[in-house]
N, C-alpha and C positions, 0 to 999 in steps of 0.2 A: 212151207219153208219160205224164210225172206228170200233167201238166193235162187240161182237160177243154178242148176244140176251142172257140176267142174266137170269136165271131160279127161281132166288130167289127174282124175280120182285114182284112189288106190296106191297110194305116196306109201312104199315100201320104208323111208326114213322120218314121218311124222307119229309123234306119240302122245295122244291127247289123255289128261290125268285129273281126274275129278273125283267128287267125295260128296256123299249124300248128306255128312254131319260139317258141321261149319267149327272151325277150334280146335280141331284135333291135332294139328303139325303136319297135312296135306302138302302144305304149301313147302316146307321146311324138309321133306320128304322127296317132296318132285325136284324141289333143288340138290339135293342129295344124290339124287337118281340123275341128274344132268351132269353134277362132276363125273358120278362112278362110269357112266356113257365115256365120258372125257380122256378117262384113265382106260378106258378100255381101246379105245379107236388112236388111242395117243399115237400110234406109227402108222396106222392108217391114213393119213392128212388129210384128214376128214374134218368138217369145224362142227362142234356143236353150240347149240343157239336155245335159249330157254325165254319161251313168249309169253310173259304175264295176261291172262287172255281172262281175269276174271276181273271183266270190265265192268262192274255194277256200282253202285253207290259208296257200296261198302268192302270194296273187294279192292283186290291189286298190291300195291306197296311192295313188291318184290325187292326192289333196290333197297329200302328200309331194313328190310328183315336179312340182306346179304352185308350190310352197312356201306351202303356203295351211293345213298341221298347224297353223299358229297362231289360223286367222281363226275366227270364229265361225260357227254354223250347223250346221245339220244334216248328222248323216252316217248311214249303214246303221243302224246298231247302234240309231240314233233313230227309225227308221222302221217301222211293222210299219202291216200291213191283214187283220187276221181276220176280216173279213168280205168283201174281197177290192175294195176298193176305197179310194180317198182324193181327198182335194180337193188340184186341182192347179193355183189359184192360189196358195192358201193355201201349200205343199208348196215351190212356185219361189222362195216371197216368202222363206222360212227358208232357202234353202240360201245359202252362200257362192257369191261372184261371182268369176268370171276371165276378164279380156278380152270382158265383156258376154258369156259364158257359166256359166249355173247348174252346180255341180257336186254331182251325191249320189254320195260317194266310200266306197268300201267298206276297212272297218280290217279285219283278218282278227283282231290282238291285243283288240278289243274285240266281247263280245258283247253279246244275241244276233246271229247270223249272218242272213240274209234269207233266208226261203224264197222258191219258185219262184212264188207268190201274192203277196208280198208285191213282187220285182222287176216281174210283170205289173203291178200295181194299178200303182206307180210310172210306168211307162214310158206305159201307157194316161192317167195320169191329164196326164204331163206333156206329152204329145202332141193334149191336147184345145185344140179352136181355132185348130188350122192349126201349133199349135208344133212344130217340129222339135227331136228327139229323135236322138242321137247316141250307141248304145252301145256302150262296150269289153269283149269281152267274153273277149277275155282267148286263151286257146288252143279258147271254145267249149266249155267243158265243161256249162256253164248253159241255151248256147240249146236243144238240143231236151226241155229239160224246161217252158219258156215256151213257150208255142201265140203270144203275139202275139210274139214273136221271130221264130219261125218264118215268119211270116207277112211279113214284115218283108224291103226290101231290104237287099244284105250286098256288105260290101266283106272280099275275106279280103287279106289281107296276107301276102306272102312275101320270105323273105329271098334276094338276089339272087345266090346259091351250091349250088353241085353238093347238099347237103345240103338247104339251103331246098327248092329246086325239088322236090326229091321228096317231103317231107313237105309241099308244098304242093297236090300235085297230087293225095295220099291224102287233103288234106284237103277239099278243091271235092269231090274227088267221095262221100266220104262225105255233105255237107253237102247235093249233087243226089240223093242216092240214096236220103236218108232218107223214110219213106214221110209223116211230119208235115209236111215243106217245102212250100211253097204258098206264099212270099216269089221271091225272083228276087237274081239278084247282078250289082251295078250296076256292081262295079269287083274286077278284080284287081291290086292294087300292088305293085310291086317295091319293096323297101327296101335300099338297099346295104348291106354289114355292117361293122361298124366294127370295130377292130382292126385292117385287112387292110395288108399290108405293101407298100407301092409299089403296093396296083391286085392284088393276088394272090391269085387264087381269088375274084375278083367277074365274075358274070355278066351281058352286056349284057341290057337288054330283049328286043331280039329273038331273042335265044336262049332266053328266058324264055319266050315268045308262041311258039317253035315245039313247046318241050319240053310248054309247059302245052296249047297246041291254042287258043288264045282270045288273045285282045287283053290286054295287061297295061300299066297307067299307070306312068311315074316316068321316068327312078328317083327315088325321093325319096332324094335323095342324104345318106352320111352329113357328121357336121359333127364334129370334135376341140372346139372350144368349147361347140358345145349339148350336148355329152354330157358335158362337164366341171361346166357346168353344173349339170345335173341331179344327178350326182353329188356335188357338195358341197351340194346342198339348198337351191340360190336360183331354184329353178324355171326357167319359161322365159319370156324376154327377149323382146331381139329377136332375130327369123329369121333368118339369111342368106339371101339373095336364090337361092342354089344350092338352098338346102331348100325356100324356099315354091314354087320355080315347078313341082316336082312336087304339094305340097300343093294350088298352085291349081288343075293339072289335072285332079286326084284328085275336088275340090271340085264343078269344073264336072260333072262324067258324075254323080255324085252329083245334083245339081238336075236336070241332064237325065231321071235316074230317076223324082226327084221328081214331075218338069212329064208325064212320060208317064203313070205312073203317077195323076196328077191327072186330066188328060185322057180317060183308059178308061174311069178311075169317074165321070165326066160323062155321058159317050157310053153308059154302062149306064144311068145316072139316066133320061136321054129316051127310050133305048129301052124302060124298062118305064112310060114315063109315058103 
């Protein structure tokens, strides 16, 4: 591992979201799952915060794909922590807003790039005081270089075809196998693929759940509009109703992660008290 092991591992409100196929509407999904988080905690005063974390060459653009390239605020290229930490009201109050979620969105055309200290500082800082943290992190190339990633529940995301399934299931188990992992994976989601002609070459869930050995949520089904959308650069709208109801189920085991995950470290607190 780059990092040096967090001690303040085990972030009950971080939820790290990756996908072993590149194209599928991950990205478009995890933002999805950051509003429906938003709508659910809305009376809790809780902030949520969504981290473009898939800092590669060819990764990031989150503000692009929400159409928020115009708004103001901070992004990557503005953020550095050399001494490995930052102030994370101050940090939320600067970023641009969508749908009553913070976004720190990563430009790959604008440097510098963010080290693997400076995503930690970010995610740790905007996760203090109970705030949920939602990161994309793209195909995972980033998380095992972060120790509080690591540490961190995960939801991977698969594409719901003969190809997905198997680069999905090389990717869970790379992600159990790695010796840094010490987080838990709260959700595996099926994503339909778009393009597919009449329904061809799309895999049910349950053939997903036998292939993969585990429980898998969705489908978050694909949409011809939302992805029209996206594509001409006017962000995303409203939902259809066909999209969110895998979103909100996605949403729930997510807080259910949360609320157990809450729970332990309670039950640890009294027991060493």
């Amino acid at each position: 591992m780059t990092g040096a092991a967090d001690s303040s591992a085990e972030r009950s409100n971080v939820i790290v979201c990756s996908s072993a196929s590149g194209g599928i509407g991950a990205s478009t999904a995890v933002a999805l799952l950051a509003r429906e988080l938003a709508l659910e905690l809305r009376h809790d005063e809780r902030h949520i915060s969504l981290v473009d974390a898939d800092v590669c060459a060819s990764g990031g653009g989150m503000d692009v794909l929400l159409g928020l390239e115009r708004e103001g605020g901070k992004r990557w290229h503005e953020v550095q922590a050399p001494l490995g930490s930052l102030d994370g009201r101050a940090l939320y109050a600067e970023l641009p807003q969508w749908q009553d979620v913070a976004i720190l969105s990563f430009a790959p055309w604008r440097e510098p790039h963010p080290q693997w200290w400076d995503v930690q500082a970010a995610v740790r800082a905007l996760a203090d005081d109970g705030n949920v943290v939602v990161v994309d992190a793209g195909r995972g190339s980033v998380v095992k270089t972060v120790p509080l990633l690591m540490a961190a529940h995960h939801v991977v995301f698969l594409e719901l075809s003969v190809l997905g399934l198997a680069r999905a299931k090389a990717h869970v188990a790379w992600l159990r196998g790695a010796e840094e992992f010490r987080g838990g994976i709260a959700a595996v989601a099926g994503v339909e693929p778009t393009g597919s002609a009449r329904g061809r070459g799309v895999l049910s869930v349950a053939r997903a759940e036998r292939y993969m050995g585990c429980d898998v949520c969705g489908p978050i089904r694909a949409d011809n509009r939302l992805c029209s959308d996206v594509l001409e650069g006017m962000g995303l709208g409203s939902v259809p109703r066909k999209v969110r109801g895998g979103v909100k189920r996605l949403a729930s085991l997510v807080m259910d992660a949360f609320e157990s995950s809450r729970a332990m470290s309670q039950r640890e607190v009294r027991e060493t008290s």
